[in-house]
N, CA, C and O atoms as a GROMACS GRO file, in nm:
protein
  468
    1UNK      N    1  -1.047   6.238   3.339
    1UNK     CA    2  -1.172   6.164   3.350
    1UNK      C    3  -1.171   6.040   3.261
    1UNK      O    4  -1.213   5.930   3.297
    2UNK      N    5  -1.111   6.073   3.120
    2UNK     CA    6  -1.105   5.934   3.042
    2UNK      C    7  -1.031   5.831   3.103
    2UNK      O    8  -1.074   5.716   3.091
    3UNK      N    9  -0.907   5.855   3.177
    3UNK     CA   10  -0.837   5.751   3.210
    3UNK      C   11  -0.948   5.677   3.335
    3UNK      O   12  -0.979   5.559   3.319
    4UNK      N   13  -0.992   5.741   3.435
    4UNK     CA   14  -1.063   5.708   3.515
    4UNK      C   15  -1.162   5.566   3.465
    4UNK      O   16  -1.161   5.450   3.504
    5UNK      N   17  -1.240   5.636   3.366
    5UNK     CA   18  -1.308   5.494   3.283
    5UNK      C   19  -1.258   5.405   3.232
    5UNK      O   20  -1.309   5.293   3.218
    6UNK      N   21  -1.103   5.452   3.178
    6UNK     CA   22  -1.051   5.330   3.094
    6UNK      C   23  -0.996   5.240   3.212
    6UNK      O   24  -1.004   5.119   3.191
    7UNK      N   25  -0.944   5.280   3.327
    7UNK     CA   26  -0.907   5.224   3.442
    7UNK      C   27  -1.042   5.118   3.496
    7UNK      O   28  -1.044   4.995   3.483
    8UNK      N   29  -1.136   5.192   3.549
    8UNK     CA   30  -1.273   5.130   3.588
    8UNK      C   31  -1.244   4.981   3.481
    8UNK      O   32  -1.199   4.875   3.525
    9UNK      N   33  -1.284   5.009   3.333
    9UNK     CA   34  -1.326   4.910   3.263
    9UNK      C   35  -1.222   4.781   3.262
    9UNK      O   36  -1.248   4.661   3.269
   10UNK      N   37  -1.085   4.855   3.249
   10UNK     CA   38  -1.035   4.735   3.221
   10UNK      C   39  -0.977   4.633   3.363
   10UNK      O   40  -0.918   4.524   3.358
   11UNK      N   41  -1.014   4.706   3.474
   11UNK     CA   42  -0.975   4.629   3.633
   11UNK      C   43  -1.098   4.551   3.635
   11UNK      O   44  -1.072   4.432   3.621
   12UNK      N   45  -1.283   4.586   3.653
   12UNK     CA   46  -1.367   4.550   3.678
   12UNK      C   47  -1.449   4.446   3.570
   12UNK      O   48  -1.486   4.332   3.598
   13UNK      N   49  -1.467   4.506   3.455
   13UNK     CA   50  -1.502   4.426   3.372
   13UNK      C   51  -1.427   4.275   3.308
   13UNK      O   52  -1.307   4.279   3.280
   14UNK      N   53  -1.491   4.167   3.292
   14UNK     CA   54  -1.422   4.080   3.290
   14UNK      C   55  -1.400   4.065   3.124
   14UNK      O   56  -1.480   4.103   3.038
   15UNK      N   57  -1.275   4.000   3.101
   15UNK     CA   58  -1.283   4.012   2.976
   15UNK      C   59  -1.302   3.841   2.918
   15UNK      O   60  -1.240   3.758   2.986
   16UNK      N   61  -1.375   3.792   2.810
   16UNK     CA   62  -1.390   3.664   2.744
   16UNK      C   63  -1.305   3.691   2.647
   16UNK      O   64  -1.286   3.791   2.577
   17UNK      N   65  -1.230   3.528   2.656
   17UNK     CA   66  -1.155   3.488   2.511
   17UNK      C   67  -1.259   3.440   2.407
   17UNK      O   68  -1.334   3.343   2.416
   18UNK      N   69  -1.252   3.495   2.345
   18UNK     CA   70  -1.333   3.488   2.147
   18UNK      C   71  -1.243   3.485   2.103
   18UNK      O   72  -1.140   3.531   2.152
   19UNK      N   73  -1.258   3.412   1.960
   19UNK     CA   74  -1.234   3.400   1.833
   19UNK      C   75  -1.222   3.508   1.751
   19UNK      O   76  -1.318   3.584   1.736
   20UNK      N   77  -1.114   3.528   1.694
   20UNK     CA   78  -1.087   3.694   1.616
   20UNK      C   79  -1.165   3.635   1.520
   20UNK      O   80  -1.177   3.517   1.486
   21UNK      N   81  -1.216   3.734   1.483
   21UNK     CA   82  -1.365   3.776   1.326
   21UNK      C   83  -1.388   3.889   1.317
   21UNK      O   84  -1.394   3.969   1.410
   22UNK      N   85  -1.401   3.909   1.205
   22UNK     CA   86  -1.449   4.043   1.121
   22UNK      C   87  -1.504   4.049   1.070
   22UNK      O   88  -1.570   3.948   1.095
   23UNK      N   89  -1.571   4.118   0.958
   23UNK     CA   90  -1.678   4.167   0.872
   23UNK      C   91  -1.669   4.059   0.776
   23UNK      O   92  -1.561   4.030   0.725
   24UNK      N   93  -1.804   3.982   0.741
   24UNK     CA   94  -1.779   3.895   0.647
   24UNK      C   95  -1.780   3.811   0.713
   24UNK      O   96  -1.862   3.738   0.657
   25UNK      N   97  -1.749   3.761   0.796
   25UNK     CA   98  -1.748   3.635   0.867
   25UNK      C   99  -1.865   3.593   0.857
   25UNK      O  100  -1.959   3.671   0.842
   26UNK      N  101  -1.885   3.415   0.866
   26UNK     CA  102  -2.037   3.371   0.920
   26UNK      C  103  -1.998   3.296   1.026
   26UNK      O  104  -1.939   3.188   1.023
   27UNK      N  105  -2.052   3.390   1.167
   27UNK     CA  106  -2.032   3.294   1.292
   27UNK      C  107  -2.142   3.273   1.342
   27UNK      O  108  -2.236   3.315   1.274
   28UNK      N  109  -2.174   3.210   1.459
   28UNK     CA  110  -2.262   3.126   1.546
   28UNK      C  111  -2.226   3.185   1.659
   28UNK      O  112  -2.114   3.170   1.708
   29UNK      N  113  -2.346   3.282   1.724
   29UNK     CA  114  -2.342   3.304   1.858
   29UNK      C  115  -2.394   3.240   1.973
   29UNK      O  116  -2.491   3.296   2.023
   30UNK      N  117  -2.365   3.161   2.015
   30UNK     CA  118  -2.445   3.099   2.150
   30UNK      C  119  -2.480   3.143   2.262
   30UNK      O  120  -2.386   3.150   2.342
   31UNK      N  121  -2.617   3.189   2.315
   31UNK     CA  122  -2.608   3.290   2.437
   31UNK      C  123  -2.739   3.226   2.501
   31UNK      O  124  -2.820   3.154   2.442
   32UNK      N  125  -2.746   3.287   2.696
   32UNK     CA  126  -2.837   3.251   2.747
   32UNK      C  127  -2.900   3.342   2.743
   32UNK      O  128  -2.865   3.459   2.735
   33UNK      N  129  -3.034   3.280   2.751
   33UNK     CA  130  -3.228   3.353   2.754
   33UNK      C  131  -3.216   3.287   2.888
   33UNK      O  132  -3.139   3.194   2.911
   34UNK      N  133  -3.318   3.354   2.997
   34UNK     CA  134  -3.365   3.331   3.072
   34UNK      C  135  -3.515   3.389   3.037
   34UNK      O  136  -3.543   3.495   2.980
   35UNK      N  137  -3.626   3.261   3.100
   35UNK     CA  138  -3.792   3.289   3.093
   35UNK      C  139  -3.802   3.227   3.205
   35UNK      O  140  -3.793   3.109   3.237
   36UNK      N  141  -3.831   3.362   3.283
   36UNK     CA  142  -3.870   3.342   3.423
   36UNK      C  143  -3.762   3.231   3.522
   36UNK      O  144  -3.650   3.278   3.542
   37UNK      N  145  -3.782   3.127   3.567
   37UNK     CA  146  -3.659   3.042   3.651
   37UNK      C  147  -3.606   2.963   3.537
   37UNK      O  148  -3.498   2.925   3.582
   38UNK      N  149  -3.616   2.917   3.423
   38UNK     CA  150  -3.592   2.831   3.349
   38UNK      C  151  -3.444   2.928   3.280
   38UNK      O  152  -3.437   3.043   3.323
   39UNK      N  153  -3.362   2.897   3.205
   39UNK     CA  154  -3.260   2.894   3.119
   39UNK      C  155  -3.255   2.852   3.022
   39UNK      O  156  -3.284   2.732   3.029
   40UNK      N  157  -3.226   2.889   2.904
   40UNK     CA  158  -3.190   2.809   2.781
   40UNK      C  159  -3.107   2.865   2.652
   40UNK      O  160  -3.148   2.962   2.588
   41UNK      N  161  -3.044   2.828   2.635
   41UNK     CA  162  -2.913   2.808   2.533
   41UNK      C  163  -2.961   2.853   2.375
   41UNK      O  164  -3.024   2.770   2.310
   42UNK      N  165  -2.937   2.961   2.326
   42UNK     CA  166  -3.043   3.035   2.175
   42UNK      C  167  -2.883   3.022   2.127
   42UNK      O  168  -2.780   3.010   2.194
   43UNK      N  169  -2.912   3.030   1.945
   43UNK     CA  170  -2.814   3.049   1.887
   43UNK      C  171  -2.848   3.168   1.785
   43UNK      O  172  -2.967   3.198   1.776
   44UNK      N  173  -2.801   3.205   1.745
   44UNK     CA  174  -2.752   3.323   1.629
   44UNK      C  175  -2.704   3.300   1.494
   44UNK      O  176  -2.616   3.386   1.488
   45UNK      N  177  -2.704   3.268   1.435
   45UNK     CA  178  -2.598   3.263   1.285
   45UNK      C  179  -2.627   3.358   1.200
   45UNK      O  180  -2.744   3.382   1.171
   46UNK      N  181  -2.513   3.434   1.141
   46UNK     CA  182  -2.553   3.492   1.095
   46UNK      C  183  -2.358   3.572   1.004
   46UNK      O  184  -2.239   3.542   1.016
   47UNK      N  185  -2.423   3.655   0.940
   47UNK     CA  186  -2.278   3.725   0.881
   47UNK      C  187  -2.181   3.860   0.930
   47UNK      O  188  -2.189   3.965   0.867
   48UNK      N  189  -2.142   3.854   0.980
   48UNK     CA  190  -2.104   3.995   1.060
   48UNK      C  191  -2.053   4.110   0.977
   48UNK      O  192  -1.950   4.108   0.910
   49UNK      N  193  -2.163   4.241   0.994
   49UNK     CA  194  -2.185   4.374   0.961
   49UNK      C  195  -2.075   4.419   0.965
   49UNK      O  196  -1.997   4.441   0.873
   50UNK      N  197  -2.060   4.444   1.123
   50UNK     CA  198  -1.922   4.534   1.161
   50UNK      C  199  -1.927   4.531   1.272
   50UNK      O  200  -2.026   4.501   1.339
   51UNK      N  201  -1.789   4.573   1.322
   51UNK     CA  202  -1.743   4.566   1.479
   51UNK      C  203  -1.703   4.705   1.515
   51UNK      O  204  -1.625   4.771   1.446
   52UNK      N  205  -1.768   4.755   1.641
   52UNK     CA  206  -1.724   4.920   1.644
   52UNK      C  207  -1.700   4.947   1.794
   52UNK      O  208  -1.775   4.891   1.874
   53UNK      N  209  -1.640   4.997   1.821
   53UNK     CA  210  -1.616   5.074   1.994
   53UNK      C  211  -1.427   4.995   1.998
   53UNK      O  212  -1.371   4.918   1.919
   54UNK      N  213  -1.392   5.047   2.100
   54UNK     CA  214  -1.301   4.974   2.181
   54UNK      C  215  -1.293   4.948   2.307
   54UNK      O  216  -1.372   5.009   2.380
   55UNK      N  217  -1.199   4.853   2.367
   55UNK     CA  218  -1.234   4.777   2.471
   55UNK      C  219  -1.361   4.744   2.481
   55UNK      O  220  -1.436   4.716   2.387
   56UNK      N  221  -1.397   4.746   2.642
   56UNK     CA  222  -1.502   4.693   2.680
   56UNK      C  223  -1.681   4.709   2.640
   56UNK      O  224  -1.791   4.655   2.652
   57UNK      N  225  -1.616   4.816   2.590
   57UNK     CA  226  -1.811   4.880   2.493
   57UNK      C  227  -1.772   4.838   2.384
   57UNK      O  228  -1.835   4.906   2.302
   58UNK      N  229  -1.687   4.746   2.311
   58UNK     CA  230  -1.686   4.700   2.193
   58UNK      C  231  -1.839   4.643   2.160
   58UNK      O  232  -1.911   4.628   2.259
   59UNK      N  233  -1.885   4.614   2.054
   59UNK     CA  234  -2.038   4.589   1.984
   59UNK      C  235  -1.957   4.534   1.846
   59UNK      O  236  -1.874   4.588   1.773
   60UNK      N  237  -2.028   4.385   1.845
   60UNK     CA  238  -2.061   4.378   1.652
   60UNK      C  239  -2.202   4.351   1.587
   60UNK      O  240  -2.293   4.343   1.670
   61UNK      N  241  -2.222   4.343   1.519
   61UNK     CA  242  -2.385   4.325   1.428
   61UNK      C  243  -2.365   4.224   1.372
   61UNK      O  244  -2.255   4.189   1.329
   62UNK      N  245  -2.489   4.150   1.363
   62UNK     CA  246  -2.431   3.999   1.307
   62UNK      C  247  -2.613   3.989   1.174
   62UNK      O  248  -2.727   4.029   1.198
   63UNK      N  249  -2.587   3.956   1.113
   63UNK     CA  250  -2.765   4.034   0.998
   63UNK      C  251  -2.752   3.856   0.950
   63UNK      O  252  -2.650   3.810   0.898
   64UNK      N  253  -2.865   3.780   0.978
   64UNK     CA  254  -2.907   3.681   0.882
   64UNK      C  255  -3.062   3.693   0.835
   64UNK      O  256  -3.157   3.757   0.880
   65UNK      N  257  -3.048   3.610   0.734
   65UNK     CA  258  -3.217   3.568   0.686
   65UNK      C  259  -3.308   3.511   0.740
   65UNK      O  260  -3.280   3.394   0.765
   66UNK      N  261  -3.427   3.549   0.777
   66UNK     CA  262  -3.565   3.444   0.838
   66UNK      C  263  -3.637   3.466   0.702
   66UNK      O  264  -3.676   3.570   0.650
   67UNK      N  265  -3.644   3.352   0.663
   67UNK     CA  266  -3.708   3.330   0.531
   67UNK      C  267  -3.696   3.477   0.482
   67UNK      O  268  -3.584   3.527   0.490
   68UNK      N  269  -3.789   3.545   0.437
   68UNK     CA  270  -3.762   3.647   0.340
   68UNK      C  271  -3.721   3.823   0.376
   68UNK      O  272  -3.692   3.923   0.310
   69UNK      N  273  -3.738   3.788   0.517
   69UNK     CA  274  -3.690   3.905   0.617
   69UNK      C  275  -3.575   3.896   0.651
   69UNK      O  276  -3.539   3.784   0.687
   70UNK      N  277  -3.468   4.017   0.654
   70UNK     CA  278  -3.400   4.003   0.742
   70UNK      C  279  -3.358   4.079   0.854
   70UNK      O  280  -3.383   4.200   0.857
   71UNK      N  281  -3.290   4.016   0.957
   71UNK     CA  282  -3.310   3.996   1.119
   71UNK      C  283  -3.177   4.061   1.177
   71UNK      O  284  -3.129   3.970   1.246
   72UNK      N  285  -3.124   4.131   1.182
   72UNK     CA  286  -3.003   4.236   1.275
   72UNK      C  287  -2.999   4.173   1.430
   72UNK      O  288  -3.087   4.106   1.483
   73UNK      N  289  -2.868   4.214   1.486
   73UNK     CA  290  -2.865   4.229   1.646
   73UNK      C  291  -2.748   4.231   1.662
   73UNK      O  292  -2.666   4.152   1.614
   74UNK      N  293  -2.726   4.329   1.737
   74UNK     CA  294  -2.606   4.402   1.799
   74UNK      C  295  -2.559   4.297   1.940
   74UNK      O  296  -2.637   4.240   2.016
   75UNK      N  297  -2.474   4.295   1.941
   75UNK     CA  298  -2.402   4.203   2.054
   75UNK      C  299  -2.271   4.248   2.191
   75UNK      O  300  -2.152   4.217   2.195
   76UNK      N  301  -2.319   4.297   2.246
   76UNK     CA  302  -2.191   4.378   2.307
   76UNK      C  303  -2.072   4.240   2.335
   76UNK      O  304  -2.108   4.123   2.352
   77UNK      N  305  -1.932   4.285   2.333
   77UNK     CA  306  -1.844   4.167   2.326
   77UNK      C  307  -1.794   4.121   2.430
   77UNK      O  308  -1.727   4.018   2.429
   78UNK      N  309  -1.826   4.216   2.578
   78UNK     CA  310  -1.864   4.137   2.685
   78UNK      C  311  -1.957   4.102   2.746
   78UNK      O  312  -1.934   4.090   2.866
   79UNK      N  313  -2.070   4.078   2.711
   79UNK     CA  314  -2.205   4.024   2.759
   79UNK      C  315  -2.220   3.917   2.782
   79UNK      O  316  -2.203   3.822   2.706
   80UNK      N  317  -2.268   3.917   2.935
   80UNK     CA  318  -2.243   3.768   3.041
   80UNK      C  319  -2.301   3.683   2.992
   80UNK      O  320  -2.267   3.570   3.025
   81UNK      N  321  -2.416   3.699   2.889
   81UNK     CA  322  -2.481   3.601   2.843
   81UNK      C  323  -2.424   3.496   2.736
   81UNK      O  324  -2.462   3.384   2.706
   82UNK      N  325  -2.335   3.562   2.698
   82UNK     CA  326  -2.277   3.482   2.541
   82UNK      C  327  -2.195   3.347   2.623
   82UNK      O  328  -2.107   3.355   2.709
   83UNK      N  329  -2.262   3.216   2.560
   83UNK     CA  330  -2.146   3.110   2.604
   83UNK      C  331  -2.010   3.108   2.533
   83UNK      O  332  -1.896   3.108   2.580
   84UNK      N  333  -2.061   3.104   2.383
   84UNK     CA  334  -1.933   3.088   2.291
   84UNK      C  335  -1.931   3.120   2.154
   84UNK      O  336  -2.048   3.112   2.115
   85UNK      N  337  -1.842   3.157   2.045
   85UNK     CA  338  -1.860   3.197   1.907
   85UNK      C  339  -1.788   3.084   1.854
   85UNK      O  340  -1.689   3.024   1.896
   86UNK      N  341  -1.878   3.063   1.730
   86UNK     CA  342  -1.820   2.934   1.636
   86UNK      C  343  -1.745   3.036   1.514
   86UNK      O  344  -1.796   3.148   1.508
   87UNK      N  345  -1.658   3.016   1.441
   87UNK     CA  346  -1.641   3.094   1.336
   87UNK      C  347  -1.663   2.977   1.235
   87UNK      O  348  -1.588   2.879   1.229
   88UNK      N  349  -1.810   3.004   1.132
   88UNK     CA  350  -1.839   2.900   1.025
   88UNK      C  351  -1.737   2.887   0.937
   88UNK      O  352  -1.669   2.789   0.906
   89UNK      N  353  -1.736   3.023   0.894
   89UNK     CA  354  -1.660   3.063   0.733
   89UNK      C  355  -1.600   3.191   0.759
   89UNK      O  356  -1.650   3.280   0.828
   90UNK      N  357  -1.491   3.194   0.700
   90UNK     CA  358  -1.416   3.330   0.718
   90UNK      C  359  -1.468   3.384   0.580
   90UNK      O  360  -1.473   3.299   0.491
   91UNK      N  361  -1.502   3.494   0.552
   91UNK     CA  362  -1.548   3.594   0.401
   91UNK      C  363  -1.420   3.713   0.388
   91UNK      O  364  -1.374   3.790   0.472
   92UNK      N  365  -1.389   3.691   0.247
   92UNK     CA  366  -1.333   3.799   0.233
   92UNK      C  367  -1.429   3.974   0.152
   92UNK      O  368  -1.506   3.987   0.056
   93UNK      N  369  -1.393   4.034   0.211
   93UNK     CA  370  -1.442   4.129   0.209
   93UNK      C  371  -1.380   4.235   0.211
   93UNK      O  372  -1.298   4.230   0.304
   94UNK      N  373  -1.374   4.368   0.135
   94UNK     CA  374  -1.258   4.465   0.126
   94UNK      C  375  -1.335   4.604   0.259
   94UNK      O  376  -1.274   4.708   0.286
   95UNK      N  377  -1.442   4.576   0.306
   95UNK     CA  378  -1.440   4.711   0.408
   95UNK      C  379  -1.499   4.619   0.493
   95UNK      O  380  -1.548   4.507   0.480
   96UNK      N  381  -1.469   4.738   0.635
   96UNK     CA  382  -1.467   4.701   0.765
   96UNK      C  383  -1.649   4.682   0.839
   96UNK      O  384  -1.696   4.613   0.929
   97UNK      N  385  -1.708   4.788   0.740
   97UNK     CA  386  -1.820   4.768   0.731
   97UNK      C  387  -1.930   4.755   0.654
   97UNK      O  388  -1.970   4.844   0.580
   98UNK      N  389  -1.985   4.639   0.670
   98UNK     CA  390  -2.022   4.590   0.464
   98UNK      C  391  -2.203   4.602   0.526
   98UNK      O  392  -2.273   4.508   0.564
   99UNK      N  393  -2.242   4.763   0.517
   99UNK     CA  394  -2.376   4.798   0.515
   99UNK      C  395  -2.420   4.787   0.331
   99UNK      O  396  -2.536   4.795   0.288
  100UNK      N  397  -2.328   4.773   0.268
  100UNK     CA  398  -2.424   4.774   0.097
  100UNK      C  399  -2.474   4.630   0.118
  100UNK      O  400  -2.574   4.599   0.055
  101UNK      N  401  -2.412   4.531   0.204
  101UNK     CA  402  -2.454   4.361   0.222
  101UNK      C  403  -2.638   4.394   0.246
  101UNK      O  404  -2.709   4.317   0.181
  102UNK      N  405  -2.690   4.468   0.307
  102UNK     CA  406  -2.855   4.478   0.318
  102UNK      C  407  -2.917   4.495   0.212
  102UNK      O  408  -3.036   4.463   0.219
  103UNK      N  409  -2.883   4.532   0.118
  103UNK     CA  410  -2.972   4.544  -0.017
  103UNK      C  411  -2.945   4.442  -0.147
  103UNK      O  412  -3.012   4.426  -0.249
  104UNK      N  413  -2.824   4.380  -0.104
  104UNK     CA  414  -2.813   4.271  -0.187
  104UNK      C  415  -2.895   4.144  -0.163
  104UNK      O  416  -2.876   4.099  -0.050
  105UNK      N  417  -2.973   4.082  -0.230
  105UNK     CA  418  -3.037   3.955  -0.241
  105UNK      C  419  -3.005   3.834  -0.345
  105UNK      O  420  -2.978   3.863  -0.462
  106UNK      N  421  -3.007   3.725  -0.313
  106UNK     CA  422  -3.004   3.611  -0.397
  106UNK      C  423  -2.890   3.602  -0.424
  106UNK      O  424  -2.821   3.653  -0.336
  107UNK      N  425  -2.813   3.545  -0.536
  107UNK     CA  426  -2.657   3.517  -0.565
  107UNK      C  427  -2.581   3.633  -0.524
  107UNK      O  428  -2.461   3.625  -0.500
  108UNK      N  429  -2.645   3.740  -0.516
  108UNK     CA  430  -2.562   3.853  -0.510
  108UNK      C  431  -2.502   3.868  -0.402
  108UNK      O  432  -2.388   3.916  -0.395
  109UNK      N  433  -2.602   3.812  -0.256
  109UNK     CA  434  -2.574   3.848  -0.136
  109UNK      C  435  -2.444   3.746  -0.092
  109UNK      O  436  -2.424   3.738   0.030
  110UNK      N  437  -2.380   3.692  -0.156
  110UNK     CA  438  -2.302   3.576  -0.139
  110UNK      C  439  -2.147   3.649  -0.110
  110UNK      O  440  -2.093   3.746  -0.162
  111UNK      N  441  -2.104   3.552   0.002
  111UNK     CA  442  -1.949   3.642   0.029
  111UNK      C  443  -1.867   3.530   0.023
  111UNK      O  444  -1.861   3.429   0.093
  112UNK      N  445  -1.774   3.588  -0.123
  112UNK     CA  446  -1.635   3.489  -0.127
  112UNK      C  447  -1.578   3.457  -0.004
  112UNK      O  448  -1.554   3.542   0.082
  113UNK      N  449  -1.554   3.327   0.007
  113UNK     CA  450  -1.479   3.269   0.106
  113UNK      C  451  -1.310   3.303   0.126
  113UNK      O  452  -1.240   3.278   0.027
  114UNK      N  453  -1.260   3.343   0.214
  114UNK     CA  454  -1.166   3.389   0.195
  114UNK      C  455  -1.028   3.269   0.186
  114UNK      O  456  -1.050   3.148   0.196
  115UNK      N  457  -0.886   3.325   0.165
  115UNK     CA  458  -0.807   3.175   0.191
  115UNK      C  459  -0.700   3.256   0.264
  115UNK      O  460  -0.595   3.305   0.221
  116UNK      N  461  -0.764   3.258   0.404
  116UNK     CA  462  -0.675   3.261   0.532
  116UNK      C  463  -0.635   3.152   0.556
  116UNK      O  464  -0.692   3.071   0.482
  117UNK      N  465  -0.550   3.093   0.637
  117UNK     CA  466  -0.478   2.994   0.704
  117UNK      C  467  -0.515   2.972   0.849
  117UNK      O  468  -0.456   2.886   0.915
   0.00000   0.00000   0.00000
């Protein structure tokens, strides 16, 4: 039965080229809203949580600030809506999923820039 799905997903589902990123990253998601017949182009920025599933149910979390709140959203990594990912800043970061990043505020919440190539 598993192969059955893994078959399904990877013949039918289409796959998008992205930008490799990981946890720590600050990227820019660009995706379409539709309101009612109209269309329009929203962006995202934000720092990425973590990336979880494989293949096609892959999901990452991307958490930024609205003034003093902050704002989560899960992104599946083939969703027809996404136009494109910017990668701002690469962060270095030692785990795959940086949930202690929610309780940090002010200088603290700050992620060394990493020196990838």
């Amino acid at each position: 039965m598993e192969s059955l799905i893994k078959y399904v997903q990877d013949e039918f589902v289409t796959k998008k080229d992205l930008p490799e990123f990981s946890a720590g990253d600050t990227i820019t998601v660009y995706y379409e809203i539709k309101e009612g017949q109209k269309t329009r182009t929203q962006f995202f920025r934000g720092v990425v949580i973590q990336k979880r599933g494989t293949g096609s149910s892959q999901t990452f979390t991307i958490r930024k600030m609205s003034g003093t709140v902050g704002v989560e959203r899960i992104f599946p990594v083939n969703l027809p809506a996404i136009q494109k990912i910017e990668i701002n800043k690469r962060g270095s970061v030692r785990r795959a999923r940086i949930f202690y990043f929610r309780e940090l505020t002010g200088k603290k919440a700050r992620i060394k820039e990493a020196k990838r190539a």
